[in-house]
N, C-alpha and C positions, 0 to 999 in steps of 0.2 A: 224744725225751724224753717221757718219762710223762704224761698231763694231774695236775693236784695236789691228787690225792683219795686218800687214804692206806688207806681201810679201806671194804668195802661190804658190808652183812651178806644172805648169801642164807638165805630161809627156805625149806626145803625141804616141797614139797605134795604130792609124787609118792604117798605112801601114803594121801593124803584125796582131794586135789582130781584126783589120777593115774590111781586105781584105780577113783573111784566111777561113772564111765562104760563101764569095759573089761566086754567080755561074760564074759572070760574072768575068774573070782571066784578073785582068791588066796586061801589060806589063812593062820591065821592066824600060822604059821612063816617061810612065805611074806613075809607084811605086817612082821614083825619082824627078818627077815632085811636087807628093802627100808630099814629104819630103821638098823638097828646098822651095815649098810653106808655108809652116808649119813654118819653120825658119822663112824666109822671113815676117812673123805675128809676130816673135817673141817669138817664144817656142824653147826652150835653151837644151831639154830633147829629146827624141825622140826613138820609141822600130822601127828598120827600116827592121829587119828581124829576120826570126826564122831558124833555122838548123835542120830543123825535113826532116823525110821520106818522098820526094819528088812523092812517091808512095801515102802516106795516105794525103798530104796536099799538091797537085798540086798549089795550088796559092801560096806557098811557094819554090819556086822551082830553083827562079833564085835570094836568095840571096845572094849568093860571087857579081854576076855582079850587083846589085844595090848599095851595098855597094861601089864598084870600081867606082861608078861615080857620088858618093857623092861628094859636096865639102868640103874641108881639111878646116874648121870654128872653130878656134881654143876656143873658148865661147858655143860650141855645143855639147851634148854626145850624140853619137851613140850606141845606147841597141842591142843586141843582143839575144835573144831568145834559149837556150839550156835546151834540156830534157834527155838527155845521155852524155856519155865521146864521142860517136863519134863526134856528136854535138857541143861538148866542143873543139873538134877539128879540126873540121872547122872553128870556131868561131877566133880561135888562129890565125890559117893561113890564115886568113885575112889579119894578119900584118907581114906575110911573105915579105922578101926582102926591106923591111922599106917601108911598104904600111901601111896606119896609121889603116884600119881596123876600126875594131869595138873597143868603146872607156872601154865599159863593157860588162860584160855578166848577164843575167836575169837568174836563176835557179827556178824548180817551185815543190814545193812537193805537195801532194794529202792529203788531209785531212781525204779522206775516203779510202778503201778498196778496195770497187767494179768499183768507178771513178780511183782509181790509176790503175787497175788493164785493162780495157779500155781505158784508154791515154796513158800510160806509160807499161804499162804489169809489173805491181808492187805493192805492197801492200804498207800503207800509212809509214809504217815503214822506209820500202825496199827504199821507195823514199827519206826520212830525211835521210839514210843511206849515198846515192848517191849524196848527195848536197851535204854533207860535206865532202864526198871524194873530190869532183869537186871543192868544195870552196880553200880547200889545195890545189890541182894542180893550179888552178888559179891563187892564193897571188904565190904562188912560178914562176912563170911566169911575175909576177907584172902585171895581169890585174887584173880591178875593178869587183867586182861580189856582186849581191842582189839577193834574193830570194822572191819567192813568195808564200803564202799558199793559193792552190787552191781551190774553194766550201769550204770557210773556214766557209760559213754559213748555207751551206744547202747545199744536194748531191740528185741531180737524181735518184740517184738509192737507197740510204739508206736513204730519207729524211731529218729531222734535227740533226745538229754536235752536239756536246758535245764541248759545251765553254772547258772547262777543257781540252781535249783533244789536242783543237787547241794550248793553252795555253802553254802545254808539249810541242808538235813539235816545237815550237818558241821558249821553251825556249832550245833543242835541238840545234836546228838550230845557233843559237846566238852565240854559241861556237866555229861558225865556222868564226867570227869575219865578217858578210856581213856589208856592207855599210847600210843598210835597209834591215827591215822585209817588207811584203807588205801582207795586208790580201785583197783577191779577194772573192766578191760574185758574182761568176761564171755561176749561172744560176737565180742572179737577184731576192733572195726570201728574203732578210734583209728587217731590217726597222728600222729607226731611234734610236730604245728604245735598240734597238740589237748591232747595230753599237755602241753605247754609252757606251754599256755595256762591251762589247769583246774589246774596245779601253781601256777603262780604266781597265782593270785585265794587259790586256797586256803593258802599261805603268809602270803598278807596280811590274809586273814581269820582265822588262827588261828595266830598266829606261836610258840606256844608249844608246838605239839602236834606230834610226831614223824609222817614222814609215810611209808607202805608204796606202793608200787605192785604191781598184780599182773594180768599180761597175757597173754592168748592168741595163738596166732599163728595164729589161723584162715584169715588175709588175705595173711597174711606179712609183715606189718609191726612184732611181737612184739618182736623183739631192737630195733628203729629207736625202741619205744617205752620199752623199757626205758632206752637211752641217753639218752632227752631228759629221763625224771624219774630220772636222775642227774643230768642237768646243772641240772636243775632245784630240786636239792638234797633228794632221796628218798636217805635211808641206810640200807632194806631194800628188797628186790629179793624178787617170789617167784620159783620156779620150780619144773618138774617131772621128775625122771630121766625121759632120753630124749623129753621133750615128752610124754609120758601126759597125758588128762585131760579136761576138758567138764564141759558142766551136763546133766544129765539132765530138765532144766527146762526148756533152751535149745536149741531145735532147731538142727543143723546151728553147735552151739558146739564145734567141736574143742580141739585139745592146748594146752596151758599151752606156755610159751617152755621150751625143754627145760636143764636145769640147764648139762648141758655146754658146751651150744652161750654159755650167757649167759658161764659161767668163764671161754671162751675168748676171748669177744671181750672181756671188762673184762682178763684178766691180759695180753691182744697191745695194751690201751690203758693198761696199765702202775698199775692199779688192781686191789689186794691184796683180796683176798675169805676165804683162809684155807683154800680148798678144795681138793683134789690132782685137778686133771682126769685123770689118767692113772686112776687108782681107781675114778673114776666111769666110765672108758670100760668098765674092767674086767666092774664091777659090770652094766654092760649086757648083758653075755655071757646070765646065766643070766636076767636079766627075758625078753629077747627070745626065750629058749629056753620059759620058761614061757607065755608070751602066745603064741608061737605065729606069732609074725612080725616083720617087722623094727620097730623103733621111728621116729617120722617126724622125731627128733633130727637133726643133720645132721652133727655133728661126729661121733658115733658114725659112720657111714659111711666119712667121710673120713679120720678121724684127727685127731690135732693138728697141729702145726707140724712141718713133714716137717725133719728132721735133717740131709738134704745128704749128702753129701761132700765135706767141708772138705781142701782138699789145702796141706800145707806150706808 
């Protein structure tokens, strides 16, 4: 029998969070292909570009024109990715001249110091500052905006966070009325007992705010984390086709939990997501033809649920 959770929404990051570390630079057919595929499976969510320095994040470069040839899927939200007001402002004028653009905006604070200070050129403060400006520009725009806390579990450069700390920024942040908090372990060092922990302070400090997780499996403990803020009552899930992914900020931050792998094990625990794993194995064929090598997905390798021979 099933565990008794009916519905778990995956946001799909493979074209932001996927791409922004591969050497190999899709195009921008390519990047849309990776989106309308994704849909086409069944994923309703979707982060399809970021607005950063086309200087520091070349595979990032050409998101106004992927956006533009989106298609207009009125069941679909298009994420947009912003780290500054400039960013914030491109992300807007997207939906210049009544072009539907981008559907929300993703904001992201640093949980540490020295990581804010290298992604952002900002102190972790400086950045809860900057959201909450940008959350008011935002609502006053009427676009949708969420935030995210980055290395909310652990930091390259300062090692492990201070739960409490993170705790404060969220409850910060919260003020600025986001659709969702989202805690990200950015460089992939959580582990079930942690995830459990940091979910439940953060649901009792902020019991009214929708809660995201978003995990790497640098470690291999990616899926183990994903399952504990489920159980922990997280009702979106990232993930990334085939495990694509990293921080280009975060030394030695590999692949995001790879989409297929996460479908397979929430639909074999009998919790509905809405996604056709068969689709996605498909759609893997020509990523892994373009990239140039296998994807580090796992299910992609194996298959799904092998068929048998059922005899009379």
């Amino acid at each position: 029998m099933g565990i008794m959770i009916f519905d778990i929404e995956i946001l799909e990051v493979g074209a932001r969070d996927g791409l922004q570390n591969e050497k190999v630079i899709f195009d921008t057919e390519s990047k849309v292909r990776l989106i309308t595929d994704a849909m086409a499976a069944g994923v309703k969510r979707l982060e399809v570009a970021s607005f950063v320095n086309p200087k520091r994040v070349p595979q990032m470069a050409d998101g106004e024109a992927v956006i533009e040839r989106l298609p207009d899927d009125p069941v679909v939200t298009y994420i947009g990715l912003v780290l500054n007001k400039r960013g914030l402002l491109r992300a807007l004028e997207t939906k210049s001249g009544g072009k539907r653009g981008v559907d929300e905006v993703g904001l992201v604070a640093m949980a540490t110091d020295t990581f804010g200070q290298k992604n952002q050129g900002q102190t972790s403060q400086e950045s809860v500052d900057l959201c909450l400006d940008m959350m008011k520009f935002s609502h006053a725009q009427n676009m949708s905006v969420q935030v995210t806390l980055s290395a909310a579990f652990g930091c390259p450069f300062e090692g492990r966070v201070d739960q409490s700390h993170v705790i404060e920024m969220a409850r910060q942040l919260a003020e600025g009325n986001p659709r969702e908090i989202a805690l990200a372990d950015t460089i992939g060092v959580a582990s079930p007992a942690k995830v459990t922990e940091m979910l439940g302070r953060l649901k009792e400090a902020l019991p009214g705010i929708p809660l995201r997780a978003h995990f790497h499996n640098t470690r291999g403990t990616g899926l183990a984390n994903a399952w504990a803020a489920l159980l922990a009552g997280v009702t979106t899930l990232d993930a990334s086709v085939g495990g694509l992914g990293g921080c280009p900020f975060a030394p030695k931050a590999t692949g995001n939990i790879a989409t297929e792998d996460l479908v397979y094990l929430l639909h074999e625990s009998g919790v509905t997501t809405g996604v056709n794993l068969d689709n996605y194995l498909e759609n893997l064929n020509w990523i892994e033809q373009d990239l140039g090598r296998v994807v580090p997905g796992m299910v992609k390798q194996a298959g799904g649920f092998p068929a048998g021979n059922v005899r009379p």
